[in-house]
C-alpha positions in Angstrom: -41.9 68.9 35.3 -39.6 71.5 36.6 -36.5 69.3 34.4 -38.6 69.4 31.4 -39.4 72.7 31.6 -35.6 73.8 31.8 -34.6 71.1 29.1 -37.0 72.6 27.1 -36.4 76.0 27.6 -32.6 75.4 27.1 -33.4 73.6 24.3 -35.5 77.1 22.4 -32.2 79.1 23.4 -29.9 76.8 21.6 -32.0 77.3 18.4 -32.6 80.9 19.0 -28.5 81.2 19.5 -28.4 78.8 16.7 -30.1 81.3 14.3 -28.5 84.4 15.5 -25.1 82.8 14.8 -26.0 81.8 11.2 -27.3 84.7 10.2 -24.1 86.8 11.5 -22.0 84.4 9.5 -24.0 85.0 6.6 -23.8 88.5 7.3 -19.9 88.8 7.5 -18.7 85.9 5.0 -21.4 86.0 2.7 -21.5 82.4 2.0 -24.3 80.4 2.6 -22.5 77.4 2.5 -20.1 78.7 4.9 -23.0 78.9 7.1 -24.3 75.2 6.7 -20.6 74.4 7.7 -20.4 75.9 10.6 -24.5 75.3 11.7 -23.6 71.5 11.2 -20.6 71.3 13.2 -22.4 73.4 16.6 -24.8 70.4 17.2 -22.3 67.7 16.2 -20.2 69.1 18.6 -22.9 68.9 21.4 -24.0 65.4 20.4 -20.4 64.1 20.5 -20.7 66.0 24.2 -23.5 64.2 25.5 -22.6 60.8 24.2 -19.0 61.1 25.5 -21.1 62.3 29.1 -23.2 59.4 29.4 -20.3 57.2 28.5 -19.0 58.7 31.8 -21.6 58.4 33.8 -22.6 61.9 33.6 -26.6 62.9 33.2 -28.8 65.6 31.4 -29.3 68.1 34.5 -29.3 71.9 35.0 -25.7 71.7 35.1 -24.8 69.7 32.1 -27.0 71.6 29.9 -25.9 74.9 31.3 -21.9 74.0 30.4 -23.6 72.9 27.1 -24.7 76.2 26.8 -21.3 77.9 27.7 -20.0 76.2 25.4 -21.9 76.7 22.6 -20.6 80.5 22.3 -17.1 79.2 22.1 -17.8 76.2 19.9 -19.0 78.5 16.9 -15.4 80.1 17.3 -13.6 76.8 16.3 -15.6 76.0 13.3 -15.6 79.9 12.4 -11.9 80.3 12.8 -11.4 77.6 10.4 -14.1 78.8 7.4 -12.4 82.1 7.8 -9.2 81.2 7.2 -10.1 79.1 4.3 -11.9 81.7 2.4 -9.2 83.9 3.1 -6.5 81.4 1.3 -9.5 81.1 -1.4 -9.7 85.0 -2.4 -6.0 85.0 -3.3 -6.5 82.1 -5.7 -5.0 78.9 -4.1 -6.9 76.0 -5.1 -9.5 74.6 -3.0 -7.6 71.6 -1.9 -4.8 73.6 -1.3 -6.3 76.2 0.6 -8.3 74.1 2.9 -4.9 72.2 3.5 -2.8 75.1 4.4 -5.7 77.2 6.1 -6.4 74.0 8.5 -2.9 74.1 9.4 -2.5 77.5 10.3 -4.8 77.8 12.7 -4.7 74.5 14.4 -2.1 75.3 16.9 -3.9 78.9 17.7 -7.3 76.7 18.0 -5.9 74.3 20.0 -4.3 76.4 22.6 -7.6 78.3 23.0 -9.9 75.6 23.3 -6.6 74.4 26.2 -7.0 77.6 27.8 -11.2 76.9 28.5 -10.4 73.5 29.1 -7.9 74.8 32.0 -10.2 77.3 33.5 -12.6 74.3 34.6 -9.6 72.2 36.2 -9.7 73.1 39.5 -13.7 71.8 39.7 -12.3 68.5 39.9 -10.5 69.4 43.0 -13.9 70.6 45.2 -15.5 68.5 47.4 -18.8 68.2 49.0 -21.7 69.6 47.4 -19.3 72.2 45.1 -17.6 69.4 43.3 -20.7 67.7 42.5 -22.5 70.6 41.3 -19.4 72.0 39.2 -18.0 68.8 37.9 -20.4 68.1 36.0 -20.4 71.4 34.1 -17.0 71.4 33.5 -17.1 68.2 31.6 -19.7 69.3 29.7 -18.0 72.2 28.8 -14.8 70.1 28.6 -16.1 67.4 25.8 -17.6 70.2 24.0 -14.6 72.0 23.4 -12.3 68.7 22.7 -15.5 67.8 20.1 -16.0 71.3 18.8 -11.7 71.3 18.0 -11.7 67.6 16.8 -15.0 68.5 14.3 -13.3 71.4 13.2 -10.2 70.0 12.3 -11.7 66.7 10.6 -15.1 67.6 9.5 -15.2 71.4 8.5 -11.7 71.0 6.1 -13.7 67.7 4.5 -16.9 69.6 4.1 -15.0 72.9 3.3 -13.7 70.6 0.2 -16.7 69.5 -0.6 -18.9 72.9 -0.5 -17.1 75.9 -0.9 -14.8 74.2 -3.7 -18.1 74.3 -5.6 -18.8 77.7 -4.9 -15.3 78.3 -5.8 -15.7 76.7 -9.1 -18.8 78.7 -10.5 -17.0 81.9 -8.9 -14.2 80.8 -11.5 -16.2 80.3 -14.2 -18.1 83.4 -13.8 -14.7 85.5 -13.5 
């Protein structure tokens, strides 16, 4: 009962951080689809996470779903990062192609090393022993496969859906111009 109640309760947070994070994208890009983009690639991210957990032997407990949720903060960064930079090469006119294409290569180094640098804090978990290592191991993959899904999404699926969406809103902003 106690698990279920937890799972459960983690599970409300996620949605409620979920929300909040959409609607302060919407609130500083302006761009609803920008929002979709970025809402689709969070739980993608933590799916990928869980399946790549289970595949490692790994279960749903207290300390998986709390790296999930430390993760979750940072994971918005990758996807948001990207979006941003797009929209940026947008507003000075570079096609949509173009600008998805050059804006998902400028930040993937600066993305990469950041997502590196979480990755390393959690290293020396593996390194614990006794009742440490199996409490904190377990986070720190969590956390770990989160932040290699949330960089892998964000430089696969948010330039492909980037394409996809905003070059239609950046065709009827051309139009209207």
């Amino acid at each position: 009962i106690f698990v279920r109640a937890a799972i459960s309760g983690v599970i409300r947070e996620a949605i409620i951080a979920a929300c909040l994070t959409a609607v302060m994208i919407l609130l500083f890009l302006h761009s609803w689809r920008s929002t979709i983009i970025i809402a689709v690639s969070i739980p993608l991210s933590i799916l990928t996470s869980i399946i790549v957990l289970s595949f490692l032997g790994e279960t749903i407990n207290i300390m998986t779903l709390g790296g999930l949720a430390l993760a979750v903060g940072i994971l918005v960064d990758e996807a948001t990062v990207a979006i941003e930079n797009i929209h940026t090469h947008l507003a000075r006119g570079t096609p949509v192609a173009r600008a998805v294409l050059e804006a998902s290569g400028e930040v993937v180094t600066p993305r990469l090393l950041a997502m590196l640098a979480v990755v390393a804090v959690f290293v020396p978990s593996f390194f614990m022993t006794g009742v440490s290592r199996s409490l904190f191991v377990p986070l720190s993959l969590a956390v770990g496969c989160a932040m290699i899904a949330s960089f892998l999404l964000s430089s696969s699926l948010v330039p492909v859906l980037g394409v996809w969406m905003l070059g239609r809103s950046h065709a009827h902003r051309t139009e209207e111009g």
